[in-house]
C-alpha positions as a LaTeX table, in Angstrom:
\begin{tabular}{lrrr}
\hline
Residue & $x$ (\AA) & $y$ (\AA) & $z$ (\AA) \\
\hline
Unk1 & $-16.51$ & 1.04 & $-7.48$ \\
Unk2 & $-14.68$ & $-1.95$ & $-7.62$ \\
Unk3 & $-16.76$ & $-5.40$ & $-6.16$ \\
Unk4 & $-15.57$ & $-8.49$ & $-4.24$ \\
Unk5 & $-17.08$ & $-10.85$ & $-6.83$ \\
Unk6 & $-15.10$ & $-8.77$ & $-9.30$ \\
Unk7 & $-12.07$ & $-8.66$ & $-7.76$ \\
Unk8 & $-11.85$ & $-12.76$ & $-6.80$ \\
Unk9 & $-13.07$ & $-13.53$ & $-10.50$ \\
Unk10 & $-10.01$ & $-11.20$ & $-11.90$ \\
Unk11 & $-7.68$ & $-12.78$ & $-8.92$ \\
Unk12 & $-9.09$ & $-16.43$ & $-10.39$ \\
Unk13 & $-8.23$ & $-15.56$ & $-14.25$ \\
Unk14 & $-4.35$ & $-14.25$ & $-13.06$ \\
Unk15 & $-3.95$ & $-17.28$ & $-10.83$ \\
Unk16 & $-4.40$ & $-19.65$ & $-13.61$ \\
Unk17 & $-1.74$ & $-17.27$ & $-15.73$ \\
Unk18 & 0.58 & $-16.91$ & $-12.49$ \\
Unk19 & 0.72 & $-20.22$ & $-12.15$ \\
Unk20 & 1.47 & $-21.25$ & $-15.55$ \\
Unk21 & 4.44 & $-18.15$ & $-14.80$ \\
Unk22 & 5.84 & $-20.07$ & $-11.67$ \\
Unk23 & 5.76 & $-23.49$ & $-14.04$ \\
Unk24 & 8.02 & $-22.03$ & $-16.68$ \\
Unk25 & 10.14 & $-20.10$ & $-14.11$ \\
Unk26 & 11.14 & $-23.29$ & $-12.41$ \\
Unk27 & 11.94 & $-24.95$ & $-15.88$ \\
Unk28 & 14.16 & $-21.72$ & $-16.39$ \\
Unk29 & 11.56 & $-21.26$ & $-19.37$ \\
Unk30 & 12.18 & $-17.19$ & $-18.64$ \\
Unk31 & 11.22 & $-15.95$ & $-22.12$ \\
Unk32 & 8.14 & $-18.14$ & $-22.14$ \\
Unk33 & 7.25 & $-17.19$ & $-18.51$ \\
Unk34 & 7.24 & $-13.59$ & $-20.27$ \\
Unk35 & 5.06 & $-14.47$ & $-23.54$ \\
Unk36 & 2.72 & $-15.36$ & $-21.25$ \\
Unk37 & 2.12 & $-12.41$ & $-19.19$ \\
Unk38 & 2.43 & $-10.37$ & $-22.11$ \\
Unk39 & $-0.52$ & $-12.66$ & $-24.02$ \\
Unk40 & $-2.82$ & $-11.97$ & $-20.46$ \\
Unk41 & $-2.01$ & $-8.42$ & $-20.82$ \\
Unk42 & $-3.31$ & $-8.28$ & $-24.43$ \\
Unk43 & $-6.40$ & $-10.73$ & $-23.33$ \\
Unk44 & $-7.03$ & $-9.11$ & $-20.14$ \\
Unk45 & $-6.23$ & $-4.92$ & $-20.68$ \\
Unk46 & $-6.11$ & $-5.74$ & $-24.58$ \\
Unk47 & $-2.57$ & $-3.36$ & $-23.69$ \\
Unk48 & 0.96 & $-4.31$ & $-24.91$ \\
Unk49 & 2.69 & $-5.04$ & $-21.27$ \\
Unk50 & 5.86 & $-3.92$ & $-22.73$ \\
Unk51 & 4.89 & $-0.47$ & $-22.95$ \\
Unk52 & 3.60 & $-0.67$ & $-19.76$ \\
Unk53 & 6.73 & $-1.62$ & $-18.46$ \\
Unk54 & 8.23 & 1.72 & $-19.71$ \\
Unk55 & 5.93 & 3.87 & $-17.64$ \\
Unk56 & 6.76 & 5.38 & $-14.20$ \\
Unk57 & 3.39 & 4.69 & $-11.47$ \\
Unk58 & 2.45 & 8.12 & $-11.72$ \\
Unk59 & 2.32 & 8.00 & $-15.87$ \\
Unk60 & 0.53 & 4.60 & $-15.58$ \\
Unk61 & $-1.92$ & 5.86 & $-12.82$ \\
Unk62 & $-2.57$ & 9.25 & $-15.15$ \\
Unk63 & $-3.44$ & 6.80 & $-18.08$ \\
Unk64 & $-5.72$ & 4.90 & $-15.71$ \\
Unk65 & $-7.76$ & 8.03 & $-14.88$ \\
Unk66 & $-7.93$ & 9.69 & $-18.38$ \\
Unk67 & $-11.95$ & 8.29 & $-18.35$ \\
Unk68 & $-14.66$ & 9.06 & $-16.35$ \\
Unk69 & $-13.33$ & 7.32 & $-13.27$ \\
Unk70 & $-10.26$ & 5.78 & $-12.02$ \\
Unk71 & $-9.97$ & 2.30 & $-14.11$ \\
Unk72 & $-9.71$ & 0.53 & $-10.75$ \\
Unk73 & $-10.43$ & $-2.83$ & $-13.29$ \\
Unk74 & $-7.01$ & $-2.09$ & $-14.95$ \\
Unk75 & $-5.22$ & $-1.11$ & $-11.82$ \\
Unk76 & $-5.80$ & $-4.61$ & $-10.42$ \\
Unk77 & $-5.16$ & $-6.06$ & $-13.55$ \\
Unk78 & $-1.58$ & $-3.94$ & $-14.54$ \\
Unk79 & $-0.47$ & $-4.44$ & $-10.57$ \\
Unk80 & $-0.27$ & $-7.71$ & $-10.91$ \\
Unk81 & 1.44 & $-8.35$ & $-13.57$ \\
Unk82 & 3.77 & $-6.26$ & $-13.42$ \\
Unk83 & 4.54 & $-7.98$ & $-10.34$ \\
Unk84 & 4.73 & $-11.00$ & $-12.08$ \\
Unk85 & 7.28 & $-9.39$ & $-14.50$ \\
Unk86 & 9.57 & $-8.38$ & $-11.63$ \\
Unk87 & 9.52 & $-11.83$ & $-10.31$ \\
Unk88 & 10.48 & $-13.46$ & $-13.43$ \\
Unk89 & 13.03 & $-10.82$ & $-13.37$ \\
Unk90 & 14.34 & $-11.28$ & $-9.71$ \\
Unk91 & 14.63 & $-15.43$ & $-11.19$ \\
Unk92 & 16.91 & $-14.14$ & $-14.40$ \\
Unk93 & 19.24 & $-12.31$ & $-11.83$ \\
Unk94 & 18.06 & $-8.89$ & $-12.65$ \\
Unk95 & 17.17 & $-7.31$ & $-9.48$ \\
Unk96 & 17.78 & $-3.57$ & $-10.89$ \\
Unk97 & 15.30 & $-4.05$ & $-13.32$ \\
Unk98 & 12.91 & $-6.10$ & $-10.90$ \\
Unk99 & 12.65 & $-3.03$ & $-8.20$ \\
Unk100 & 11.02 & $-0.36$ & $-10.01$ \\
Unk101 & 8.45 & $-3.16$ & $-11.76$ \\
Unk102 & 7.37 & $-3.96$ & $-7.84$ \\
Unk103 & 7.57 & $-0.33$ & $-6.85$ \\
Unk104 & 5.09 & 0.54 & $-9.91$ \\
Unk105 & 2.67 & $-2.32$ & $-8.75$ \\
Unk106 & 2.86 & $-1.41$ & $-5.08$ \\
Unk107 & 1.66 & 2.09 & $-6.55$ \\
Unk108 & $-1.09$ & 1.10 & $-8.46$ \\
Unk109 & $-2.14$ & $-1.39$ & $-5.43$ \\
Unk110 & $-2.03$ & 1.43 & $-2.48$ \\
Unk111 & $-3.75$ & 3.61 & $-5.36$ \\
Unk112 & $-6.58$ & 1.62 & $-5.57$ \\
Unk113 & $-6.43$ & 1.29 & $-1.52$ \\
Unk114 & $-6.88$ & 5.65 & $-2.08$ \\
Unk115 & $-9.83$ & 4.63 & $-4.70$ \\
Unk116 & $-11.95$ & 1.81 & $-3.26$ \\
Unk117 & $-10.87$ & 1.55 & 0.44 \\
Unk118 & $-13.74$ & $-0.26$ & 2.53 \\
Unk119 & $-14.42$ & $-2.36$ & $-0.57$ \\
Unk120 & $-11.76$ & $-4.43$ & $-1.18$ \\
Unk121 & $-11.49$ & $-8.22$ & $-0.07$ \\
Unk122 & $-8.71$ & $-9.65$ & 1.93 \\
Unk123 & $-6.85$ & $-11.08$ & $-1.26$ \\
Unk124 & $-6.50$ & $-7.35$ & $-2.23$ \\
Unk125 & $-4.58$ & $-7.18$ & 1.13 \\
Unk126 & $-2.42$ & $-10.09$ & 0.66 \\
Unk127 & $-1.51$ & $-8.72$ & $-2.43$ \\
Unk128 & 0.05 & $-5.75$ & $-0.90$ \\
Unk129 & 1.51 & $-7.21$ & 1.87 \\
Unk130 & 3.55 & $-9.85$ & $-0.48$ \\
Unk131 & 4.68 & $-6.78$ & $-2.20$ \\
Unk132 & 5.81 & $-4.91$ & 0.60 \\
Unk133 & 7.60 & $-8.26$ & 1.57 \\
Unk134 & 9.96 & $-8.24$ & $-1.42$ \\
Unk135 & 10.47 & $-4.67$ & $-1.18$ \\
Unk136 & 11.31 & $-4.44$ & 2.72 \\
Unk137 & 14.84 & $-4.30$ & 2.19 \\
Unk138 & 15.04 & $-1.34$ & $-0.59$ \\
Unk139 & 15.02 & 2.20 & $-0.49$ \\
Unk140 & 11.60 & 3.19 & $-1.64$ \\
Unk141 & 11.23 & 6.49 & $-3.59$ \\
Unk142 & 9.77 & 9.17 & $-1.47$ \\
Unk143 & 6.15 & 9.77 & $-2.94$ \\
Unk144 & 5.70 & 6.17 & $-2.68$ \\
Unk145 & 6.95 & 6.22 & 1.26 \\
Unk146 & 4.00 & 8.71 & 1.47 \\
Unk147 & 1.52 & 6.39 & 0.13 \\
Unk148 & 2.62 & 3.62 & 2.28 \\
Unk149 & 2.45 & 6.13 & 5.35 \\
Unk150 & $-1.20$ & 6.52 & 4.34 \\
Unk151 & $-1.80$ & 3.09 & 3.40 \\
Unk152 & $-0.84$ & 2.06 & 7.08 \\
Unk153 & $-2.87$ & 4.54 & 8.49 \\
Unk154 & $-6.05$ & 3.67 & 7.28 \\
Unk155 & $-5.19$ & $-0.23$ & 7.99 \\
Unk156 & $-4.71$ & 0.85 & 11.81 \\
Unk157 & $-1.15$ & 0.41 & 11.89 \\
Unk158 & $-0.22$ & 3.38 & 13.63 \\
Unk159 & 3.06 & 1.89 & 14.77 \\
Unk160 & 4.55 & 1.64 & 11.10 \\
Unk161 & 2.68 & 4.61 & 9.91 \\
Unk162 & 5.13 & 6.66 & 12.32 \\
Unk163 & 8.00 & 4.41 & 11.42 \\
Unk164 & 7.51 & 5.23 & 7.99 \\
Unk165 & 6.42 & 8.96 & 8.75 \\
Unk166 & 9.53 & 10.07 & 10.72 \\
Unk167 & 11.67 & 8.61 & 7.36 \\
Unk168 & 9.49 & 11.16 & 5.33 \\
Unk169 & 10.28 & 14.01 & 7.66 \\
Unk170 & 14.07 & 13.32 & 7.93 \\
Unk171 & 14.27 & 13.31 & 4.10 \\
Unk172 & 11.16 & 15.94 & 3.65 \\
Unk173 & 10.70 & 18.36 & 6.43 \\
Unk174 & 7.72 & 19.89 & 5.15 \\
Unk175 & 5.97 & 16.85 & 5.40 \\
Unk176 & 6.07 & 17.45 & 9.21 \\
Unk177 & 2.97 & 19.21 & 9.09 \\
Unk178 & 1.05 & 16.14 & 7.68 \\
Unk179 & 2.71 & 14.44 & 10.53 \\
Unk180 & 1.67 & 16.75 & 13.22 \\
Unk181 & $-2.19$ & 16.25 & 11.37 \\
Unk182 & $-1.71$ & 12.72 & 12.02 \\
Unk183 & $-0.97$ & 12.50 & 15.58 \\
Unk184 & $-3.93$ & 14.88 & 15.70 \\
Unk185 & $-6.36$ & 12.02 & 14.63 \\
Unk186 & $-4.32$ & 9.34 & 16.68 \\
Unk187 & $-5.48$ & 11.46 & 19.60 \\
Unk188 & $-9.53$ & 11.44 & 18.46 \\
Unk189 & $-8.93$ & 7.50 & 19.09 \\
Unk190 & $-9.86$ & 5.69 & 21.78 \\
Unk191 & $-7.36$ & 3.75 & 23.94 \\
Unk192 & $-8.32$ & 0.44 & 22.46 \\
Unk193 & $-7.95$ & 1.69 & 18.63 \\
Unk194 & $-4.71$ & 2.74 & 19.86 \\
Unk195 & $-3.93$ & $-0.10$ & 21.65 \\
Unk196 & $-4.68$ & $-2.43$ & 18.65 \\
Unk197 & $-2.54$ & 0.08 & 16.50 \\
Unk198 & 0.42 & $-0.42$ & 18.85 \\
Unk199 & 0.82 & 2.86 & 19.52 \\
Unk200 & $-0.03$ & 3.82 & 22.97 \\
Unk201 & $-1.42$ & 7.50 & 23.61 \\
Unk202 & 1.43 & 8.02 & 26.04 \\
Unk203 & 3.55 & 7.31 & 23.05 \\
Unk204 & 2.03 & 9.92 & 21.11 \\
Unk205 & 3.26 & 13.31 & 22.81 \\
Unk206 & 6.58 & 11.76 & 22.99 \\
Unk207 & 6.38 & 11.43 & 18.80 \\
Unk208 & 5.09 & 15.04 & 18.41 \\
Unk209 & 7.89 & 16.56 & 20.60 \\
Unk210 & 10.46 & 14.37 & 18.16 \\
Unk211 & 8.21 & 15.49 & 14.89 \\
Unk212 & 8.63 & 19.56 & 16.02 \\
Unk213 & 12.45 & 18.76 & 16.77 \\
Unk214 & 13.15 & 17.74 & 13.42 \\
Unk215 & 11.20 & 20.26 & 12.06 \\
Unk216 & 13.27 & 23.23 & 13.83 \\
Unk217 & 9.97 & 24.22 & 15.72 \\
Unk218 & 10.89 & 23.15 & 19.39 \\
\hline
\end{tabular}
């Protein structure tokens, strides 16, 4: 299990590195901004960040859970970099090569939301936010659209869990049935949960008669 102090020390030690990043990217130093989060990698996961780099989320996330438990230490550590990779990237002009570098940290972020949720500290969730930012206008791949679907669940954002649920189904329509699960739960809420997850229960019968539409089961 993954602890606050731990987390905010390993968020300390990256924002010294990050910020030494943002330094060089300004000066256009890009190759230097790049020694340097390859050096933390080798410091910090004592792992060549280059391979990394190579890796879809789901090899990464296999190599994180070849131990005991799920290296939730790495995850952190990995995430963020590599979203300091695709940033230096995005400043060079390479946007191709900057999108599936944020989509692999988003991964390994809402992974470790699956792993240690209730634990984490609000920087975790800042993290992931800033993430989703930069990635709001892309077409995300569809497992990860099912992590963020879950992801916003378990925050209490009902509203953009269906958003995001609804752009599952039309591209997965077996996924309807985890969608028909969900609305399930919504309706074990109270008002006021639903309230605060902007999606009134009124709302939710509505969403269930669209879910079994697209699904061929009205």
């Amino acid at each position: 299990m993954i602890t606050e102090d731990y987390f905010l020390r390993m968020i300390n030690q990256l924002a010294y590195v990050l910020a030494s990043v943002l330094k060089q990217m300004k000066l256009k130093r890009f190759d230097e901004a790049l020694e340097e989060i390859q050096a933390s990698s080798k410091q910090l996961l004592g792992m060549d960040l280059r391979l990394l780099t190579t890796l879809s989320d789901t090899e990464v996330i296999r190599l994180l859970s070849l131990g005991e438990r799920f290296d939730v230490e790495k995850c952190v550590v990995i995430g963020e970099l590599l979203k300091a990779v695709g940033d230096v990237r995005e400043q060079q002009g390479r946007e191709d090569d900057a999108f599936p570098l944020r989509t692999t940290a988003l991964s390994l972020l809402l992974e470790l939301s699956g792993e240690e949720y209730g634990t984490l500290p609000q920087e975790y969730y800042a993290e992931v936010t800033a993430l989703m930012q930069k990635l709001a206008s892309a077409e995300l791949p569809l497992r990860m659209k099912k992590k963020v679907f879950r992801y916003y669940e378990k925050m209490g954002k009902f509203d953009k869990a269906e958003d995001v649920l609804f752009e599952i189904v039309d591209e997965d329509v077996t996924f309807a049935d985890e969608g028909t699960a969900y609305y399930d739960r919504l309706r074990a809420k109270t008002d006021e949960q639903l309230r605060q997850g902007n999606l009134p229960r009124e709302e939710i019968e509505d969403s269930m008669a669209d879910l079994r539409k697209m699904a061929g089961k009205s």
